[in-house]
C-alpha positions in Angstrom: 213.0 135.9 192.5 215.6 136.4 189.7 213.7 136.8 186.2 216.0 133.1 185.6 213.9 131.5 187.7 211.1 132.7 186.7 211.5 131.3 183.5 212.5 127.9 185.4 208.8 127.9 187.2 206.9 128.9 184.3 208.2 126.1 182.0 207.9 123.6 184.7 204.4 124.7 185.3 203.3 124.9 181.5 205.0 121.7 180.5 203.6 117.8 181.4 205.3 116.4 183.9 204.7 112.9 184.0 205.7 109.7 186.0 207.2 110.0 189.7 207.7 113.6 189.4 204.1 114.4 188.6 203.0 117.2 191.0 199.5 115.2 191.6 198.2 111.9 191.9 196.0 113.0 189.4 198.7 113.2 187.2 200.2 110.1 188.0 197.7 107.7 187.4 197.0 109.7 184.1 200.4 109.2 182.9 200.6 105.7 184.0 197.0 105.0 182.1 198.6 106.3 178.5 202.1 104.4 178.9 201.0 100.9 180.7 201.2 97.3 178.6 197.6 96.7 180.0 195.0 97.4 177.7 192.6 98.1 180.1 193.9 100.8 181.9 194.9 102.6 178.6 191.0 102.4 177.0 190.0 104.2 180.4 191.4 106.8 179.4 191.7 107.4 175.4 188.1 106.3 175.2 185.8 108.3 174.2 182.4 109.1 175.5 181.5 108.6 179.0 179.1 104.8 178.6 182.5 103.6 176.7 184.6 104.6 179.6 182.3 103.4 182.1 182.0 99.9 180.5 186.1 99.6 180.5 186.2 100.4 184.1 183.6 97.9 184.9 185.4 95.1 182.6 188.9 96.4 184.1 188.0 96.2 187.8 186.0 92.6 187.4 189.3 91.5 185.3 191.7 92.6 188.6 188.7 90.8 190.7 189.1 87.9 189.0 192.8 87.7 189.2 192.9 88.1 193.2 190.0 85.4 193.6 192.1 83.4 191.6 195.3 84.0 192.9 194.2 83.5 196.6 193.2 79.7 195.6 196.0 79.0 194.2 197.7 80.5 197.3 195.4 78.3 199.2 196.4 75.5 197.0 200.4 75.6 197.4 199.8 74.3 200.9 197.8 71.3 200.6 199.3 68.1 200.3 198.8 64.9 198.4 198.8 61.5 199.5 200.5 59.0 197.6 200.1 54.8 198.9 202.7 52.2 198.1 202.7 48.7 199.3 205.9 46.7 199.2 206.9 43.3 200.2 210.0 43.1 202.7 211.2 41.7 205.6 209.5 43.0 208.6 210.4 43.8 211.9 208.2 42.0 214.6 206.8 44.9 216.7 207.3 45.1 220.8 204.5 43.2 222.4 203.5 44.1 225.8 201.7 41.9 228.3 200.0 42.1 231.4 197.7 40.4 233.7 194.4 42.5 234.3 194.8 41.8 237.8 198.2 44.1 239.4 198.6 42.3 242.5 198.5 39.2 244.1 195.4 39.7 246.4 197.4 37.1 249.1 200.2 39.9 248.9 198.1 42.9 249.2 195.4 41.9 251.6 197.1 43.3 254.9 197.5 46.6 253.4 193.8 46.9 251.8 191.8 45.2 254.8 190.4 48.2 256.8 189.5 49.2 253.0 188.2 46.0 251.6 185.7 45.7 255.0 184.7 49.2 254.2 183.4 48.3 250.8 181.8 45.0 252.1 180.0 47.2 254.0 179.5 49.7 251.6 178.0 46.9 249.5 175.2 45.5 252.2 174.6 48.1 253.1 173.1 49.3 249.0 171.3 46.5 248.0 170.2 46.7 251.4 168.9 50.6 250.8 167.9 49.1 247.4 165.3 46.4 249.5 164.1 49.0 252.0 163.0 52.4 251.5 163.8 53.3 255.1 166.5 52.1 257.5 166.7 53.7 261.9 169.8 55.3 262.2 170.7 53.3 265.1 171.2 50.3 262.9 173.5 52.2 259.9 175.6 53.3 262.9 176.0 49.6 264.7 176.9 48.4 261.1 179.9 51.1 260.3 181.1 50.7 264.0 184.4 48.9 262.6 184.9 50.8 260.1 188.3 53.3 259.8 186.8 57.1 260.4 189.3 58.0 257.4 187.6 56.1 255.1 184.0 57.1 257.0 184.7 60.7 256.7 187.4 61.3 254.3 184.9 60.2 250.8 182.0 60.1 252.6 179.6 57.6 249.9 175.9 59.5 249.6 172.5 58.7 247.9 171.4 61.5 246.3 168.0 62.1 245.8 166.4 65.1 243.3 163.2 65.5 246.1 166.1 66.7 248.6 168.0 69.6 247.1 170.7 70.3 249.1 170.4 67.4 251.3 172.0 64.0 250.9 171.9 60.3 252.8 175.1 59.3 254.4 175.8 55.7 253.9 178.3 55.0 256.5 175.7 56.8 259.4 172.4 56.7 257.9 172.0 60.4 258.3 171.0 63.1 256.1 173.8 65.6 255.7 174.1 69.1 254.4 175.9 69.4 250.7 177.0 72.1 248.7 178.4 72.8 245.4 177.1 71.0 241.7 176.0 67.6 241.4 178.4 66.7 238.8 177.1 63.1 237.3 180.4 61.1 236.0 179.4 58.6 233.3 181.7 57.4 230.1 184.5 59.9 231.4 182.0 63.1 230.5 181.3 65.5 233.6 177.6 66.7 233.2 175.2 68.5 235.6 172.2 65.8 236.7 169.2 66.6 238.3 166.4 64.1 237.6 167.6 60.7 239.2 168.1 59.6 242.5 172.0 58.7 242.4 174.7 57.1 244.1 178.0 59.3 244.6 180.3 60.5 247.0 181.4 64.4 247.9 185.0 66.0 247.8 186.1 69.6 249.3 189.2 71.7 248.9 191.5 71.9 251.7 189.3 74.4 253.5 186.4 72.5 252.7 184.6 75.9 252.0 184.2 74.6 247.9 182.5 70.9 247.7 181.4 69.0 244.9 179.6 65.7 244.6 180.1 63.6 241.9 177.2 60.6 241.1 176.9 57.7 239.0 174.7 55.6 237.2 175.2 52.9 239.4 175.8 52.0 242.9 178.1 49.5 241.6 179.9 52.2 239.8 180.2 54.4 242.5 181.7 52.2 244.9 184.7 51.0 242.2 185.8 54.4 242.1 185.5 55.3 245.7 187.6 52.1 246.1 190.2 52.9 243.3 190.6 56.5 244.6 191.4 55.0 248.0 193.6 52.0 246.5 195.7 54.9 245.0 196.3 56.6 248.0 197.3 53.6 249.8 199.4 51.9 246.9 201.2 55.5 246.4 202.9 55.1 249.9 204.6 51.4 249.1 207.8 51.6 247.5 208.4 50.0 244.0 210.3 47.2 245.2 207.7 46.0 247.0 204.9 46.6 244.6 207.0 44.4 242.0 207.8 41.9 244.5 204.0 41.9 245.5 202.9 41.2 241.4 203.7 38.8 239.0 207.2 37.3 238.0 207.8 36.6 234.3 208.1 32.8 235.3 204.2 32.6 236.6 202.6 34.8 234.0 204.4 33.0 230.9 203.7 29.0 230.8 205.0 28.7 227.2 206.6 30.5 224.4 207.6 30.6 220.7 208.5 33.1 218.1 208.6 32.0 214.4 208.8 28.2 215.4 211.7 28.7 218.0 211.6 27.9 221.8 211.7 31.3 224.1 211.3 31.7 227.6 211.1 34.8 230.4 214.8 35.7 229.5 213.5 37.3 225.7 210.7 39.4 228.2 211.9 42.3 229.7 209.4 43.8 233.0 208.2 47.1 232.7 206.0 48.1 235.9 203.0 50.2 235.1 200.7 51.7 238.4 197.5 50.1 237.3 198.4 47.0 236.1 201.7 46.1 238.2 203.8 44.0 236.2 204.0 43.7 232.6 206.0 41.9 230.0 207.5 43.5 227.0 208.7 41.0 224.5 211.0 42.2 221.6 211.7 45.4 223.4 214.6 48.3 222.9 216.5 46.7 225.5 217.5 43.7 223.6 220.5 43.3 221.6 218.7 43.3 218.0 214.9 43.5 217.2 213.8 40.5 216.0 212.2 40.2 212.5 210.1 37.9 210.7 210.5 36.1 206.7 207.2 35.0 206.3 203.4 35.8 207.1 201.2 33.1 209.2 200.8 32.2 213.0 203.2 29.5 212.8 205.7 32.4 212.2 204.4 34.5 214.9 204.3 34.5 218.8 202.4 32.2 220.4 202.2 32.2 224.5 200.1 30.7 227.1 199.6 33.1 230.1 198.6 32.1 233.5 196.0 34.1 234.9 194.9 32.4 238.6 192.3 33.8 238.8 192.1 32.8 242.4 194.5 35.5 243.2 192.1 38.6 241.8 190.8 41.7 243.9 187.8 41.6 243.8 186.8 45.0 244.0 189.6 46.5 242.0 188.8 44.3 239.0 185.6 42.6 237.6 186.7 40.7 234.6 189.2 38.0 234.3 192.0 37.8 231.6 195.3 39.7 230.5 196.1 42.8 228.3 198.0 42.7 225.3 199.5 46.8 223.2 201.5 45.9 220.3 203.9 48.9 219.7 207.3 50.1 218.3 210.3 49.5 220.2 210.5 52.9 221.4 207.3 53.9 222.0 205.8 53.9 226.0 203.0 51.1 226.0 199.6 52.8 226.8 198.1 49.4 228.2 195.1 51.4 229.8 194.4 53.4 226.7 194.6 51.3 224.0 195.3 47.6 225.1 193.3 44.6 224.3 191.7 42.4 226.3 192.7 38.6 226.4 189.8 36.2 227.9 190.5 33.1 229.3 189.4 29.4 228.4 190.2 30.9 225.0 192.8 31.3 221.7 193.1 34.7 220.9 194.3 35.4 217.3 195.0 38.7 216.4 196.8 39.1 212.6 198.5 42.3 211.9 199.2 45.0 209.1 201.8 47.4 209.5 201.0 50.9 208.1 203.6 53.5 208.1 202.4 57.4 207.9 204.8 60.6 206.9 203.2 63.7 207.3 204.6 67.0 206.3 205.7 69.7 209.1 205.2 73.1 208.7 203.7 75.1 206.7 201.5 72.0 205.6 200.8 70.6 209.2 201.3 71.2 212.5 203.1 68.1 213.6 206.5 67.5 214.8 209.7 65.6 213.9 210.8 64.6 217.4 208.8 66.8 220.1 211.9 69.3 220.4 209.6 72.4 219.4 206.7 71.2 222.0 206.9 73.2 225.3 206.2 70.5 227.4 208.8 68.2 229.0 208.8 64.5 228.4 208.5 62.8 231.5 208.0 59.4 229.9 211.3 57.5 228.6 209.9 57.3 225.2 209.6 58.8 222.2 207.5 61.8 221.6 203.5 60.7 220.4 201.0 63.2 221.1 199.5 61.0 223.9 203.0 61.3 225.8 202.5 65.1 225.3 198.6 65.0 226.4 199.4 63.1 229.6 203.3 64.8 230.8 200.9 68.6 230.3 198.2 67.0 232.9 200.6 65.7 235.2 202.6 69.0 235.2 199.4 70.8 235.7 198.4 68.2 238.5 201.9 69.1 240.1 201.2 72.9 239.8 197.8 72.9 240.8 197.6 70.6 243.4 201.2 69.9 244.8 201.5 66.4 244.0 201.4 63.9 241.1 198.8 61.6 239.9 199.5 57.9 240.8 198.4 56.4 237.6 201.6 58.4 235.6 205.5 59.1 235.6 206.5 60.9 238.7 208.1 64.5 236.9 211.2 65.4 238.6 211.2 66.3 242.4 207.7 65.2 242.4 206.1 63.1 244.8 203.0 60.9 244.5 199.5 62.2 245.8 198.1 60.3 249.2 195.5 61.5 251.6 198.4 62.0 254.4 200.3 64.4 252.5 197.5 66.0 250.5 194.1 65.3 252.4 192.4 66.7 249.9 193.8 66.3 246.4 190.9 64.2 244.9 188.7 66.9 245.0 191.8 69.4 243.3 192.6 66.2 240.9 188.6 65.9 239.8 188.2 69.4 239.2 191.7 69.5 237.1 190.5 66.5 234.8 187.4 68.3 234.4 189.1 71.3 232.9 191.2 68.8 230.8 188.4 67.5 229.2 187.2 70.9 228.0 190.0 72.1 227.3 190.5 74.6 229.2 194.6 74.0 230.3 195.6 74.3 226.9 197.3 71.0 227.0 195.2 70.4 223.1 196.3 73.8 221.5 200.3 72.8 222.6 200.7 69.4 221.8 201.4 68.2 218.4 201.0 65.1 216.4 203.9 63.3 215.4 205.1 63.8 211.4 205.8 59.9 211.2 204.6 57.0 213.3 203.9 53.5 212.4 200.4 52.0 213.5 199.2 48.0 213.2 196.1 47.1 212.3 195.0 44.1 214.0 192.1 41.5 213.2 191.4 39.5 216.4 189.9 36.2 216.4 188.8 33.9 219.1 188.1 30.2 219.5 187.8 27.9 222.7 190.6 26.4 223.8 191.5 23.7 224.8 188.8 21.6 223.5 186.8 19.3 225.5 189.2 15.8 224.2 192.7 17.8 224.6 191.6 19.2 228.1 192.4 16.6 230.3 195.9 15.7 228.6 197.0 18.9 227.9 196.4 20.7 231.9 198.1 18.0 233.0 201.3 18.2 230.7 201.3 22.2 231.4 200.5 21.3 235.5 203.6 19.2 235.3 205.5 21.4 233.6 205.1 24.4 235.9 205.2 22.9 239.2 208.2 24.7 240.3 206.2 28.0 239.8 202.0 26.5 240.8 201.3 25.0 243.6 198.0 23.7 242.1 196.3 21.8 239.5 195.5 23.7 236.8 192.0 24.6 235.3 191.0 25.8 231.8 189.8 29.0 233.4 193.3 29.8 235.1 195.1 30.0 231.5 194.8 31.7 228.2 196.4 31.4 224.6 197.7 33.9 222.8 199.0 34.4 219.1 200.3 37.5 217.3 201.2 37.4 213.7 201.5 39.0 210.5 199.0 38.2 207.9 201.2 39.0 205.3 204.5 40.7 204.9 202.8 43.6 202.9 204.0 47.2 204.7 201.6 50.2 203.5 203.5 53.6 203.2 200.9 56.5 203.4 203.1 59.9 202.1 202.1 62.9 201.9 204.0 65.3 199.0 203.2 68.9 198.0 200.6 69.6 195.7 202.0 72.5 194.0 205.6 73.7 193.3 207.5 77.0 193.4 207.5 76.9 189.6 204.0 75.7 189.4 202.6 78.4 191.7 204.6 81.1 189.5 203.3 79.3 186.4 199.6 79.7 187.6 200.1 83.3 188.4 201.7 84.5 184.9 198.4 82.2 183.4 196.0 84.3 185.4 197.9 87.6 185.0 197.5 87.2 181.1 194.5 85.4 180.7 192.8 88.6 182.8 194.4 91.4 181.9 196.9 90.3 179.0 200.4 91.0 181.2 203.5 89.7 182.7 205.8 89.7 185.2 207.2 93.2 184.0 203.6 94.8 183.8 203.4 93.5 187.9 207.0 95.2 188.7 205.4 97.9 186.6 202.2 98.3 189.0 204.2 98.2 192.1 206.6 101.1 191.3 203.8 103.2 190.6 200.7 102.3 192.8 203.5 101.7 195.4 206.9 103.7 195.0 205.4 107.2 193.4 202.2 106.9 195.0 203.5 107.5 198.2 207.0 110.1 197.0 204.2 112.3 196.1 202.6 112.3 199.2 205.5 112.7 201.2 206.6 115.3 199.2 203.8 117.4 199.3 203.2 116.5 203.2 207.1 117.7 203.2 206.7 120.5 201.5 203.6 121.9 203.9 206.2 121.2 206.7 209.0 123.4 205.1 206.3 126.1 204.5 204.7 125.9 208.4 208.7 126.0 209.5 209.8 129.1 207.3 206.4 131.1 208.5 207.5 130.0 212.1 210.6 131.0 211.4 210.1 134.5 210.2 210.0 137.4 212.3 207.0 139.7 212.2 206.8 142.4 210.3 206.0 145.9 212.0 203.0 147.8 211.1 203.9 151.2 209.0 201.8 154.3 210.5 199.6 155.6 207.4 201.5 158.7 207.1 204.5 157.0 206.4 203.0 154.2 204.1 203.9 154.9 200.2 201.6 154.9 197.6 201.7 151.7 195.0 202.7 153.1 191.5 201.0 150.9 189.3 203.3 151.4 186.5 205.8 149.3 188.8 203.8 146.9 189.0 205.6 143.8 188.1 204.3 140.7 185.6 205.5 137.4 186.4 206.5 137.2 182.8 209.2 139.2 181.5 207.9 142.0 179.1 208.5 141.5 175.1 208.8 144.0 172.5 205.4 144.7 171.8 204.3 144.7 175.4 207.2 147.4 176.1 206.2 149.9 174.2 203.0 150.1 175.6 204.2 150.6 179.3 203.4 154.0 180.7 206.6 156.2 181.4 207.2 156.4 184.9 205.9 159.8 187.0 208.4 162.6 187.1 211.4 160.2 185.5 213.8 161.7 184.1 215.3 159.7 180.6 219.0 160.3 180.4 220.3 161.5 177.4 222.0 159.6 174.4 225.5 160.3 173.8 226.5 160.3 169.5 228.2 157.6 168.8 232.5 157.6 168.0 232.4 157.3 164.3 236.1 155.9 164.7 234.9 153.2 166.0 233.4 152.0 163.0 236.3 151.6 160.9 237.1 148.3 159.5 240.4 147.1 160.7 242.2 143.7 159.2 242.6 141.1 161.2 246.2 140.0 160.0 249.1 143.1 160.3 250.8 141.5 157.6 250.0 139.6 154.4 251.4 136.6 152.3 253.0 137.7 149.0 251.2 134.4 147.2 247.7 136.6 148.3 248.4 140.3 147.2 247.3 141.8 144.1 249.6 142.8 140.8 248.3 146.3 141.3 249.9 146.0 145.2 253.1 144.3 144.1 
């Protein structure tokens, strides 16, 4: 090494070197101690004694602690939203209001395709209650009574009694027989699947298409069981009729609407608009999207409401499909698909229903505050309703795709997706049992339909106060079924009763519309307000001192640790590098002359003098010096007159 750069090394080495070119992290964090704004830092180190020192840490670490705690909630805090209410008075729009008979078809219509099944379930019925009278019954006699009975619906859903005495065993009702089953005994009560072992029930068993996985499924009651044997065969049959004979075999808008008015004006079947739905046939949407403007109301009050009068004939009811009598009223935006199984209500007959509405409008916030949705774009599920997007759409178009996947067909009581074709037992023999086991993993979530869909960021919901008194009264009765006999003669061929009709009236109590908004608790500015707070309430700094902490804890912590790393890499390279040096033989090694040796400092004055001479050196000679040399010669060959002397003149 040149003695220059020796000089360069030693005064690097000797002097403090601080900030990123510190050669230590040692170093570093000792520099940035003595030179930070925070006090805390700086007494760690010029204090003095080792308790003091101790106790600054202590108060320095709880201090950063305290700030982070701190900090987090207020992180925590900048995504929660507050609610804000406002009621206002307006003009509102009247909601669509959907209606439908509980009863889908016409039982005179029907019959013919639902006899071999409705003498099945007569059948099925005597023969219960006649189980239910007799604890044992010859097997000769069960078989004489199902002799006329369809083997599809004898062997397809075979209906059981299971008993908890006989595991694995099960009593045929059709035959009388005991018969082998297999699988769970999966009791089906209030739409929850549970395991039951303790009561002697009443079910029937499904298999997969190779019938090598079963499962029975029991109810409560015998009563119960037998509905939905019957409604999972009135599927299968109803899936096979085309839609323009289903409509034709339900309602028209003329028989189920006697009379009508809306805000004290006459309206008829023309302001109703049919909207078909699988489980209830047709239905009548009044004030829908279809018409030309939405009609709106002024004032609050049933006379400025809708009032109807439906006609139920009652005489035309299955009566194993449905056991209650009356019609089914949603009330919903214009837009929105009308969930009439969900979330209808019931309308009884013989009676005046009154139901009084507030409208409540809710606006959530999306992302990062919620996880709702503006308009279902960012859902990964396809809308297979023609409506708009509500979380309910999502719920059911995920199930029905699943259904589609899983089982190859689609469930009769929704939307056909596209190139989808309804399930029936002579297509898919034995899709109940796939469709059973699919809603079972739907309720438990296990399809992930719950964890895609989202709630809708803005919806608007009615709250409704129903009412009921009995109508007509005993002096109008007479008059009044008359008048309304008259009136629809055209469309009844029949007297009318009290029991065949009912009243309905929807209204707005008042004109009052409640706004629930959500707004963001905190700010940008607010959240950077609370930080600064914290930063100097804990340890007395500010946005600067924060920059301050990230270049060093961040930047030259880590350039002196890839510098050094890089450093050890050049060194493991260069000894790679260089080529090995050859062993002298000791004959031919020289002997070290320790008055060569060399200091890493250069040598002064003093030092010099001291130094041995070298062995058998020879010191050359001085030459004398030229003494000519050392005369003084003027710089100028010539000189200004104004500067000589009178002696030179």
């Amino acid at each position: 090494m040149a003695p220059g750069e020796k000089i360069k090394a030693k005064i690097k080495k000797n002097l403090p070197v601080r900030g990123p070119q510190a050669p230590t992290i040692k170093d570093l964090m000792q520099w940035y101690c003595l030179n930070t704004n925070t006090h805390g830092c700086r007494r760690i180190v010029v204090s003095r004694g080792r308790l003091r020192r101790l106790l600054w840490i202590a108060f320095t670490l709880t201090a950063v602690a305290l700030i982070i705690w701190q900090c987090a909630l207020l992180v925590f805090s900048f995504y929660t939203v507050s609610v804000s209410i406002k009621v206002h008075f307006q003009k509102l729009d009247f909601p669509a209001v959907t209606i439908c008979n509980i009863n889908p078809y016409k039982y005179s219509a029907v019959s013919d395709l639902l006899a071999e099944l409705d003498k099945g379930t007569k059948q099925a019925l005597k023969s219960l209650y006649g189980v239910k009278s007799r604890k044992r019954r010859e097997a000769g006699s069960w078989s004489s009574t199902w002799e006329g009975i369809p083997p599809r619906f004898r062997n397809l859903i075979p209906l059981l009694i299971v008993s908890p005495d006989e595991k694995g065993k099960a009593r045929d009702f059709f035959t009388g027989r005991k018969r082998k089953i297999s699988g769970n005994i999966i009791h089906k009560a209030s739409n929850v699947m549970q395991i039951h072992k303790s009561k002697k029930l009443v079910g029937f068993q499904l298999c997969s298409n190779d019938t090598s996985d079963c499962a029975t499924y029991t109810f409560s009651s015998g009563i119960n069981a037998i509905q939905e044997w019957y409604k999972l065969h009135y599927m299968n049959i109803m899936a096979q009729v085309p839609l323009e004979k289903k409509i034709n075999m339900s309602y028209s808008a003329e028989e189920l609407l006697v009379t009508c008015f809306f805000d004290g004006m006459s309206c008829d079947a023309r302001n109703f608009t049919l909207f078909h739905h699988p489980m209830y046939g047709n239905c009548y949407t009044f004030n829908n999207k279809e018409n030309a403007t939405v009609l709106s109301t002024s004032m609050g009050g049933s006379e400025h409401g809708l009032q109807v009068i439906l006609y139920i004939n009652e005489d035309e009811y299955n009566p194993f499909l449905v056991s209650s009598t009356g019609a089914k009223v949603l009330i919903h935006q214009q837009n929105e698909y009308p969930f009439i199984e969900d979330v209808g209500t019931e309308i009884e007959t013989a009676m005046s229903t009154s139901i009084g509405m507030h409208l409540t409008q809710s606006f959530k916030l999306s992302e990062p505050y919620s996880q709702c949705t503006e308009d279902g774009s960012d859902v990964p599920i396809e809308n297979i309703y023609n409506a708009a997007y509500s979380l309910q759409i999502c719920l059911y178009s995920c199930f029905q795709k699943k259904m589609v996947e899983k089982c190859g067909c689609a469930q009769y009581s929704q939307p056909l997706p596209p190139a989808a074709n309804y399930c029936n037992y002579q297509q898919h023999p034995n899709w109940m049992y796939c469709y059973y086991q699919l809603y079972q993993a739907f309720v438990q979530e296990e399809l992930g339909c719950q964890s895609v869909c989202k709630e809708a960021c803005s919806f608007k919901e009615w709250t409704l106060t129903t009412s009921l008194a009995q109508w007509p009264s005993e002096v109008s009765e007479k008059w009044l079924l008359n008048v309304l006999t008259w009136d629809q003669r055209q469309q009844i061929n029949k007297k009318l009763n009290k029991t065949d009709l009912a009243k309905l009236l929807i209204f707005y109590k008042d004109l009052n519309q409640r706004s629930i908004m959500e707004s963001p608790a905190n700010s940008i500015e607010m959240l950077l307000s609370n930080f600064g707070g914290q930063l100097g309430l804990w340890m007395s700094c500010s946005v600067v001192c924060v920059i301050e902490i990230i270049e060093v804890f961040f930047i030259d912590f880590f350039s002196i640790i890839t510098r050094r790393q890089w450093q050890k890499a050049k060194e493991w390279w260069a000894r790679r590098q260089a080529p090995p040096i050859p062993e002298a033989h000791p004959s031919q090694q020289g002997q070290d002359n320790p008055a060569l040796d060399a200091d890493d400092d250069l040598p002064t004055f003093t030092s010099a003098i001291h130094l041995p001479p070298a062995q058998e050196a020879q010191v050359p000679g001085t030459p004398p010096p030229r003494y000519n040399t050392l005369s003084l010669e003027s710089a100028f060959s010539t000189q200004l007159t104004d500067t000589q002397l009178p002696d030179e003149l």
